[in-house]
Structure formats: structure tokens, C-alpha cells
N, C-alpha and C positions, 0 to 999 in steps of 0.2 A: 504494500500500500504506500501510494505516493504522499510526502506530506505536502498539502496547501503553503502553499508561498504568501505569505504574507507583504501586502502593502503600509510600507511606515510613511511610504510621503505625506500623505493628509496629517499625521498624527506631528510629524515632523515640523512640518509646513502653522501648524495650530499651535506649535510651543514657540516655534521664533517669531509669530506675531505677537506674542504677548509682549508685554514691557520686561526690562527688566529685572528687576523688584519682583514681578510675577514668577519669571522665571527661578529666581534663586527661591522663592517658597515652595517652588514644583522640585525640585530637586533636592532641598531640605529634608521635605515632606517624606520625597522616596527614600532620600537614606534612613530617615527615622526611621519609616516604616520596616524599611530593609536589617538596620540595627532590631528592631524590636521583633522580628522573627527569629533571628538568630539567636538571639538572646534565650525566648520561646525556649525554640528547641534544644541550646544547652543546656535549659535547666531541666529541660523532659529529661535529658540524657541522664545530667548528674544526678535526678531522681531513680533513673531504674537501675543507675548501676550503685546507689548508696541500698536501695532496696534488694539487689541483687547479694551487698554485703550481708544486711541484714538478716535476709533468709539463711546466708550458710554460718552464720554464727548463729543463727537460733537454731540448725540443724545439728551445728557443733554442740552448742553448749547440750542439748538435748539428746544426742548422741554419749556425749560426759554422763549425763546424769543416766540414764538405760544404762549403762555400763557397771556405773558404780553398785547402780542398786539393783544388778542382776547378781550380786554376789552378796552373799550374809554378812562378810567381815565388813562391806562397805557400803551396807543400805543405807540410803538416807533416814535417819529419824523424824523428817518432818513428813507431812501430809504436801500435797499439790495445790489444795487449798491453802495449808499454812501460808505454803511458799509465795503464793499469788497473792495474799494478804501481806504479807510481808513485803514484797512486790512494790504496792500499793502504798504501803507505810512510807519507805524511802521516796517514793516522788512523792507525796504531800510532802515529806519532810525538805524535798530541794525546790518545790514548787516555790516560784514566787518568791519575792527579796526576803532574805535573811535563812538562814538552814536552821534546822533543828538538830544538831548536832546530835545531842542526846539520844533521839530516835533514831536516827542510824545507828549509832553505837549497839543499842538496845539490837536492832533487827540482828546484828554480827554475833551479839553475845547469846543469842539460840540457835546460830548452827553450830554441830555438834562435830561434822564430818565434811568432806571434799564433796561429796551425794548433797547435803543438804548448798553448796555452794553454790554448786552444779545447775542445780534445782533452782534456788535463785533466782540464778542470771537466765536462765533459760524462761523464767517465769515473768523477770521485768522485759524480755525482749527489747524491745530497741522501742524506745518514748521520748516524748517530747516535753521539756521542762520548762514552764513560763521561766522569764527573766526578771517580773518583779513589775518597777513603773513603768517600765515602755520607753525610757530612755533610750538612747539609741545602744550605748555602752552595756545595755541590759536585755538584750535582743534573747529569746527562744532558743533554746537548745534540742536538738535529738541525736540520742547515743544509745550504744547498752548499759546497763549498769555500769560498770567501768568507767564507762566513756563518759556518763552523766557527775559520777561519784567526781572525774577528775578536774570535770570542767567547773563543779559547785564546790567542791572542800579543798583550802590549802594542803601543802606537802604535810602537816607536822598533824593534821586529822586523819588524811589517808595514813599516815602512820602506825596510829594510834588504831585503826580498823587493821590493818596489817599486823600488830603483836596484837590484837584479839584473837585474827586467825591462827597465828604459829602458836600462841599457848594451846592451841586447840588444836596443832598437828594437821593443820589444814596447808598442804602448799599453794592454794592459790592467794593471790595478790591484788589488792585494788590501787 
């Protein structure tokens, strides 16, 4: 199939009549428009491939946790519930300006094992944490646990959740 030849002279002929002034808003207008598609579509992009992350750390971590607690010495002690509750605690707790340090703390000091860790992170999957007033400095976050814990608590808190875990013989790290 042949393609159709297209005639530009009238469209040609209809932009250099204009003035101009006219002319530079027609040509503005296109790169705008030409910026704002692209734009568009890198952010489709960096969406399916940050989702793309997403899914295989939630298949990771959730593969972690089947592992652990297909074997007796390494079940997790919590419920899926628990876990999801618990889940749920840490982002109220990072949501919105100011942390509640304390209830983090608390959620670390009832895993018992690597299974209930596991559990977890596979239970907060990848969320999104307001940033508080809406300042520009205060913008929205989305992580997994980890990723949330690092971007809301200084070094010397993740710390402090990191020797909860090792008293507990836990090797994983936030």
C-alpha cells in the first residue's frame, strides 16, 4: 500500500502570512506541546519500570518469607494479619510531618525472627508516605519499607532499629 503524499504548501503558505509575533506563539506553542508529551511519556516509563521494581521485591521479599516459614526452626511467629497491621503502624507512624519514632521502635521490638522481617517488608510492599505541609522540601514519598524507613529516620534511629534487630539475631538491616 502506497502512502498518500501529502501537501504542506497551503499549511506552509498560512504560517508565513501570519505576523511575526504570531508566528513565534505557533512555534512556542509546538515545542510546548512537543516538551509536554515527552515528558508524558517518561514519566509512563519511569512508572512501569519503578513498578516493574516493585513487583520483584514484593516477589522477593515474599519468596524470603515462604522460605523461612516452610521450615520449623524459622517460622515466623507472627500472623499475616499481624504483619499487615504492623505494616500499617509504620506508615501512620512516617505519614505526614514529624515521625513517631517510638512506634517504629515498638513495631521492631515484636519481630522475633528473619520470617517475621520477611513478613514485614513483604506486607508494607512499596507505599507512599505524605511529606507533611506541602512545602515543596516536603514532597511525597514511595518506597518499600527500607526505602520509606531511610528517607523519614536519620542514621542514629535506623540505628537504633538495626541493634533491635541483631539482639534478636535477625541479619536483616534497615
Amino acid at each position: 500500500m502506497k502512502t498518500p503524499k501529502v501537501d504542506t504548501k497551503f499549511a506552509k503558505a498560512g504560517f508565513m502570512s501570519l505576523p511575526p509575533w504570531a508566528r513565534a506563539v505557533v512555534v512556542v506553542g509546538g515545542a510546548l506541546a512537543i516538551y509536554s508529551i515527552v515528558k508524558k511519556v517518561g514519566k509512563g516509563l519511569r512508572e512501569y519500570k519503578e513498578g516493574q521494581a516493585s513487583r520483584q521485591e514484593d516477589r522477593t521479599w515474599n519468596q524470603a518469607f515462604d522460605e523461612l516459614n516452610s521450615n520449623a526452626n524459622t517460622r515466623a511467629t507472627l500472623s499475616k494479619e499481624q504483619l499487615l497491621s504492623m505494616a500499617n503502624t509504620l506508615q501512620v507512624a512516617m505519614d505526614g510531618r514529624g515521625t513517631d519514632e517510638d512506634a517504629i521502635y515498638g513495631v521492631f521490638y515484636k519481630l522475633q525472627n528473619d520470617a517475621d522481617f520477611a513478613g514485614l517488608s513483604a506486607a508494607f510492599g512499596r507505599r507512599t508516605i505524605k511529606g507533611g505541609s506541602g512545602y515543596f522540601w516536603d514532597s511525597d514519598f514511595t518506597g518499600t519499607m527500607v526505602e520509606c524507613l531511610a528517607e523519614d529516620m536519620d542514621s542514629g534511629e535506623r540505628n537504633w532499629i538495626n541493634m533491635i534487630l541483631k539482639a534478636k539475631k535477625i541479619k536483616y538491616t534497615v
